[in-house]
Structures are given as structure tokens and as C-alpha cells.
N, C-alpha and C positions, 0 to 999 in steps of 0.2 A: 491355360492350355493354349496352343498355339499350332496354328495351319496355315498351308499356301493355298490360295480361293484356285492357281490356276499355274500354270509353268512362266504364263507371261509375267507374273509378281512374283517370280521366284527371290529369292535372298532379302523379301521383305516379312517383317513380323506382320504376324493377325491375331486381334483376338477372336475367338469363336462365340460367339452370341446366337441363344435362343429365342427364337422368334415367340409372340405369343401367340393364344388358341387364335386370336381375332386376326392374325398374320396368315401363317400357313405351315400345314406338318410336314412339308416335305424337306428330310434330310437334314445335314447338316450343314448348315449355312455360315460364311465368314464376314467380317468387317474391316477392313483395312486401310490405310490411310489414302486409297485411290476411291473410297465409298465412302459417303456421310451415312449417317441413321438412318436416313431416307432408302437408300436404296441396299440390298443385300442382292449379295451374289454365294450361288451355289454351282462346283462342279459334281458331276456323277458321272466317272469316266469319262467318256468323249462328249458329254452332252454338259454344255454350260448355261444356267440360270441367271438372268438380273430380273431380281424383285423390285419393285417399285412399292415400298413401304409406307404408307400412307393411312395405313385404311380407317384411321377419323375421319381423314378426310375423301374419302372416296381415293387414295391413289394420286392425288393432282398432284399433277407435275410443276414444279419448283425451276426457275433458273438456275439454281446448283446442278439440280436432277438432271437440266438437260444437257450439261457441259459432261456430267459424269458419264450419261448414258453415250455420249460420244466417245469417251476417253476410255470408255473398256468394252467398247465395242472395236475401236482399232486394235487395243489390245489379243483381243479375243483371235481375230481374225489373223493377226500374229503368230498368235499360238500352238504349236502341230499338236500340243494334246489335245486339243479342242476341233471337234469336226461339227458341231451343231450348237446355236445359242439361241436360246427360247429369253420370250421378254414375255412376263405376268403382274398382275398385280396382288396386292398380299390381302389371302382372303378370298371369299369369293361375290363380296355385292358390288365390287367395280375392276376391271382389267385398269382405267384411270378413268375419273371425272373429266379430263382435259386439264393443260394447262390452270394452275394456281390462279386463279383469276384477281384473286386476296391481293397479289403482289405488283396489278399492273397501276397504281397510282404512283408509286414508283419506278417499276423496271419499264412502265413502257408509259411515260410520263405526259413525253411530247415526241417528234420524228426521231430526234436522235439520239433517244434513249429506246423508242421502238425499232429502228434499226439494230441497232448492236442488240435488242432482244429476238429480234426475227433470224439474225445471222447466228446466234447460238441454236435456235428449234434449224434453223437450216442445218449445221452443223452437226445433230443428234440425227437427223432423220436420213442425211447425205450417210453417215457414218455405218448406219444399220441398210440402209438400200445397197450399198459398196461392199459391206463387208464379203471377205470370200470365203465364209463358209455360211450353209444354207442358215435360216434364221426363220423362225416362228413364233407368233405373236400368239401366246394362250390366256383364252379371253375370255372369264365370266361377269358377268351382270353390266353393268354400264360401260361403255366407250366410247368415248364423246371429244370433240375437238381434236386440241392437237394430238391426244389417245388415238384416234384413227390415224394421222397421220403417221405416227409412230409405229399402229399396228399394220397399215398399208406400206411400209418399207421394208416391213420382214417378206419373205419370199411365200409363206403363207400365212392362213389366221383361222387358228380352230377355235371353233367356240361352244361354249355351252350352252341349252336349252334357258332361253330365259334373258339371251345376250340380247343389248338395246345399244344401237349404234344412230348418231347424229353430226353434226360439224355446224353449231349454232353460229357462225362469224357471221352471220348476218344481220343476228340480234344483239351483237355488240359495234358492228361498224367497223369491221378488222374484212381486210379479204385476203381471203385462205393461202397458204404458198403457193407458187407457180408448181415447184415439183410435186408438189403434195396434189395440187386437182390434176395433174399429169397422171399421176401414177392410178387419182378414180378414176379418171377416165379410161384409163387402161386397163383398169378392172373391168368398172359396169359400164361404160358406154357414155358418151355424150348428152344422150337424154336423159338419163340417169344420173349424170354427175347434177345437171342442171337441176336437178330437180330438187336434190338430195339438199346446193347449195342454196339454191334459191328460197325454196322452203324455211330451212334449217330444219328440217320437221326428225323425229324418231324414226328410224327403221326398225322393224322388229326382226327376232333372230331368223324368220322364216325367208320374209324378204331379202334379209343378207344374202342368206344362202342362194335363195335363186337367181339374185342380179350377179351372183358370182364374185362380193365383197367377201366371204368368207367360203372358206375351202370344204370343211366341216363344220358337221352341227350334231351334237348327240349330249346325252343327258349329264348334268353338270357333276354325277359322281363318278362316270367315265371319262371326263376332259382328261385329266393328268395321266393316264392309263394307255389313251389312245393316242395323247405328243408325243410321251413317252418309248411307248412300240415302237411311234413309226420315228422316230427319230435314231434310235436303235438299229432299225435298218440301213437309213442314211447309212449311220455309223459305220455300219460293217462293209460298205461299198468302196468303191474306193475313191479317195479324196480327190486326182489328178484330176479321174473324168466327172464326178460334181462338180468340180470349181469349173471345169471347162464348160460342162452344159448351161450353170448359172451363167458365165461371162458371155456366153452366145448369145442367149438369153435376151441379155442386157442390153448388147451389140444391137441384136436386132431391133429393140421398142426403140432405141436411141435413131437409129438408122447404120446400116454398112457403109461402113467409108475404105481407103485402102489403111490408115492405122489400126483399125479392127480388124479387118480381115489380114493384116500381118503378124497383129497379135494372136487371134486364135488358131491362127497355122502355127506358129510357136508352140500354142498348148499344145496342138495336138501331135505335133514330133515331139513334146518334152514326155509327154504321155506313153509314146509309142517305143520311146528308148526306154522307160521306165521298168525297175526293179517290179513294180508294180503290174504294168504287161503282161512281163515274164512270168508271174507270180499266178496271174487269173489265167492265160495259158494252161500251167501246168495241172493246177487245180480241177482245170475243167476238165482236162483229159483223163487225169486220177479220179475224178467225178468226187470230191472233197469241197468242202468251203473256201475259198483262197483268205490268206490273211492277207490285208493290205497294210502298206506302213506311210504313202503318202509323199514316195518317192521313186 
């Protein structure tokens, strides 16, 4: 049997592979030659999946894993069937463990093997912060290391009851990406990034939630239900003006210079000409739902 995971691998074969109980039941999931075993990718209409297949190992993230999770996240972001990409892990006792640790006597040997391994996690984590369409990190039981980094590049991070979040690089001798404690600190604050790193200590799911590292927190048989929904809504909105809100967004933590503020005057006459416009216009005056198509 054979599927396309998404329109951006169109004209490529897949085979369809079932996940097992100890992965996860949602839907039907593909394999393709732009995904190793490690990772699965599922779409469900406008709403795109990459699993993180792991879970002997708690999820950890692999050097493959993190070229891959870059490589179809551009893709993703590509793609006009695609207006949302959720990132989980398979299962539910880790979203990831962090980074393979197994693999750094090798991949990160001495500097210049830890360089070209720091510039691929740059690379995965640049690739999901960038991407233009919204992105959500669904996260139960452990997320640790580069896992938060990875789940602090999606634009939010819903979690389940029971979720434990950390960034030990202190207790190995590694310090953290520059984007990456950019982006805590952008979350929870300065005191709070410090603390989090300095430590290395657990956070637990409560403290997540009220330093503002995660968006939601509700009970771990409603996580899927409640990405889900609201991702669903995204969906129905219309894609011009989210990419335009995210890029503002982004404009702003970064700082307004005049190439930003040229570019989102762009968006928003590209917006304002739009089929799309026209479309929520008419709807609202017919007092109907508008369909939007993203152009």
C-alpha cells in the first residue's frame, strides 16, 4: 500500500507502516525516503505530524533525527496543504529524553566534530523557529535537553499532566545554544533562564506552566484532543494573516529594523489584495464562515 505523507513529497512512493501500542494510535502514519524509522510523519488534513520514534529510548534524539527534523520542516513550511505542524514524541512517557547522549563519543568527539554537531541541532531548531506556518510542540512525560530546545522553537508547547522539563548541560560540560537560551529567556525571563540553566534542576509540569515555558497543561488523555481542536481552528483562519501575525511576531523579539518593517508592509498589502480579503469580507456580511485558500 502506498501514500503521499504531504503535497511537498508528492511524486515520491511511501510505504505505510503501523506504529506499535508503545508508539502511538493516532491515524495513519507514512515512511518515506526523506524519514528513517526514527521518525514518522503523519498528515490529517491541514494539520502535519513528525513523530519522534524512539520510545526504548525515551525519544532521543539522534544526528540523523536532527537533519531530518530540519529537512521536513522546510518542507512543511513549503507546503500550502499544510497550515499547522505539531512535533511529539511516540508514546507517552517522553515528548524526548534530549539528545542521544549514546552517540557523543563519536559525533561530538573533540571541537570539530562538536561543531558540525552543534550546527545540525542549530539547523533543526533554526528550521522549526522559521518555519511559516504556526508549529506546536505536544508534550508528555519527560523533555529534557535539546527536547526543550526543540519544543521552545515551536510557537507553542501544550503539555500533559505529569510533563518534567530540564536542560542538564551543565552536568555534562556542553553550554546550551545561544538561540536556544534566547528563546528561554524570551519565554520565562532572565531569572528564570538562569536558574533553570545554572541548576540543571527538573521543572515540574505546574512550574512550566506558570513561568510561561508552556502554553497549556491538562490531563494527559486530553493532550491530543485539545492540539488537536485548536489547531483545527488555526486551520480554518486564514493563512495570509497567521503567517503575517507570526512574522511580526518574530520581527519584533528580533528587533524592527527598516528590512522588517519593508517586509511586513508587503505582508500586509499582499494580504489586503487577497482572494482571501475578499473572501472574509463577504462571509462576514452574509454572516457565514469564510473559506480561506491562502491566497
Amino acid at each position: 500500500m502506498v501514500a503521499n505523507c504531504c503535497a511537498a513529497c508528492a511524486g515520491v512512493t511511501y510505504s505505510l507502516y503501523a506504529l506499535s501500542p508503545t508508539a502511538t494510535t493516532l491515524g495513519a502514519l507514512v515512511h518515506c525516503r526523506f524519514v528513517s524509522d526514527d521518525i514518522l510523519v503523519r498528515q490529517d488534513g491541514p494539520v502535519a505530524t513528525v513523530i519522534l520514534n524512539r520510545p526504548r529510548m525515551r525519544n532521543a534524539i539522534n544526528l540523523a533525527m536532527w537533519a531530518e527534523i530540519a529537512r521536513l520542516t522546510e518542507r512543511f513550511g513549503k507546503d500550502d496543504s499544510v497550515r499547522a505542524v505539531v512535533y511529539r514524541g511516540a508514546g507517552t512517557q517522553a515528548f524526548a529524553s534530549g539528545a542521544d547522549i549514546s552517540e557523543f563519543p563519536e559525533s561530538r568527539k573533540d571541537p570539530a566534530t562538536a561543531q558540525r554537531y552543534n550546527a545540525t541541532t542549530a539547523g533543526a531548531y533554526a528550521a522549526v523557529r522559521e518555519c511559516a506556518k504556526p508549529t506546536v510542540a505536544l508534550i508528555h512525560g519527560f523533555c529534557m535537553g535539546g527536547a526543550v530546545g526543540l519544543a521552545m522553537a515551536c510557537d507553542l508547547r501544550f503539555a500533559a499532566e505529569g510533563s518534567r522539563f530540564g536542560i542538564p548541560a551543565a552536568r555534562l560540560s556542553i553550554v546550551y545554544p545561544p538561540e536556544a537560551i534566547a528563546q528561554l529567556v524570551d519565554l520565562v525571563g532572565p531569572a528564570y533562564a538562569k536558574d533553570i540553566l545554572f541548576s540543571a534542576r527538573t521543572v515540574s509540569d505546574r512550574e512550566a506552566l506558570a513561568i510561561g515555558l508552556i502554553q497549556r497543561l491538562v490531563p494527559a488523555a486530553d493532550l491530543e484532543r485539545t492540539t488537536y481542536d485548536y489547531l483545527a481552528i488555526i486551520a480554518d483562519n486564514a493563512p495570509l494573516s497567521v503567517r503575517g501575525s507570526k512574522v511580526t511576531i518574530q520581527a519584533y523579539l528580533a528587533g524592527f529594523d527598516d528590512d522588517s518593517r519593508a517586509r511586513l508592509r508587503a505582508l500586509s498589502l499582499e494580504a489586503a489584495a487577497s482572494e482571501d480579503y475578499r473572501e472574509g469580507t463577504r462571509a462576514f456580511l452574509e454572516k457565514r464562515r469564510p473559506t480561506f485558500q491562502g491566497r
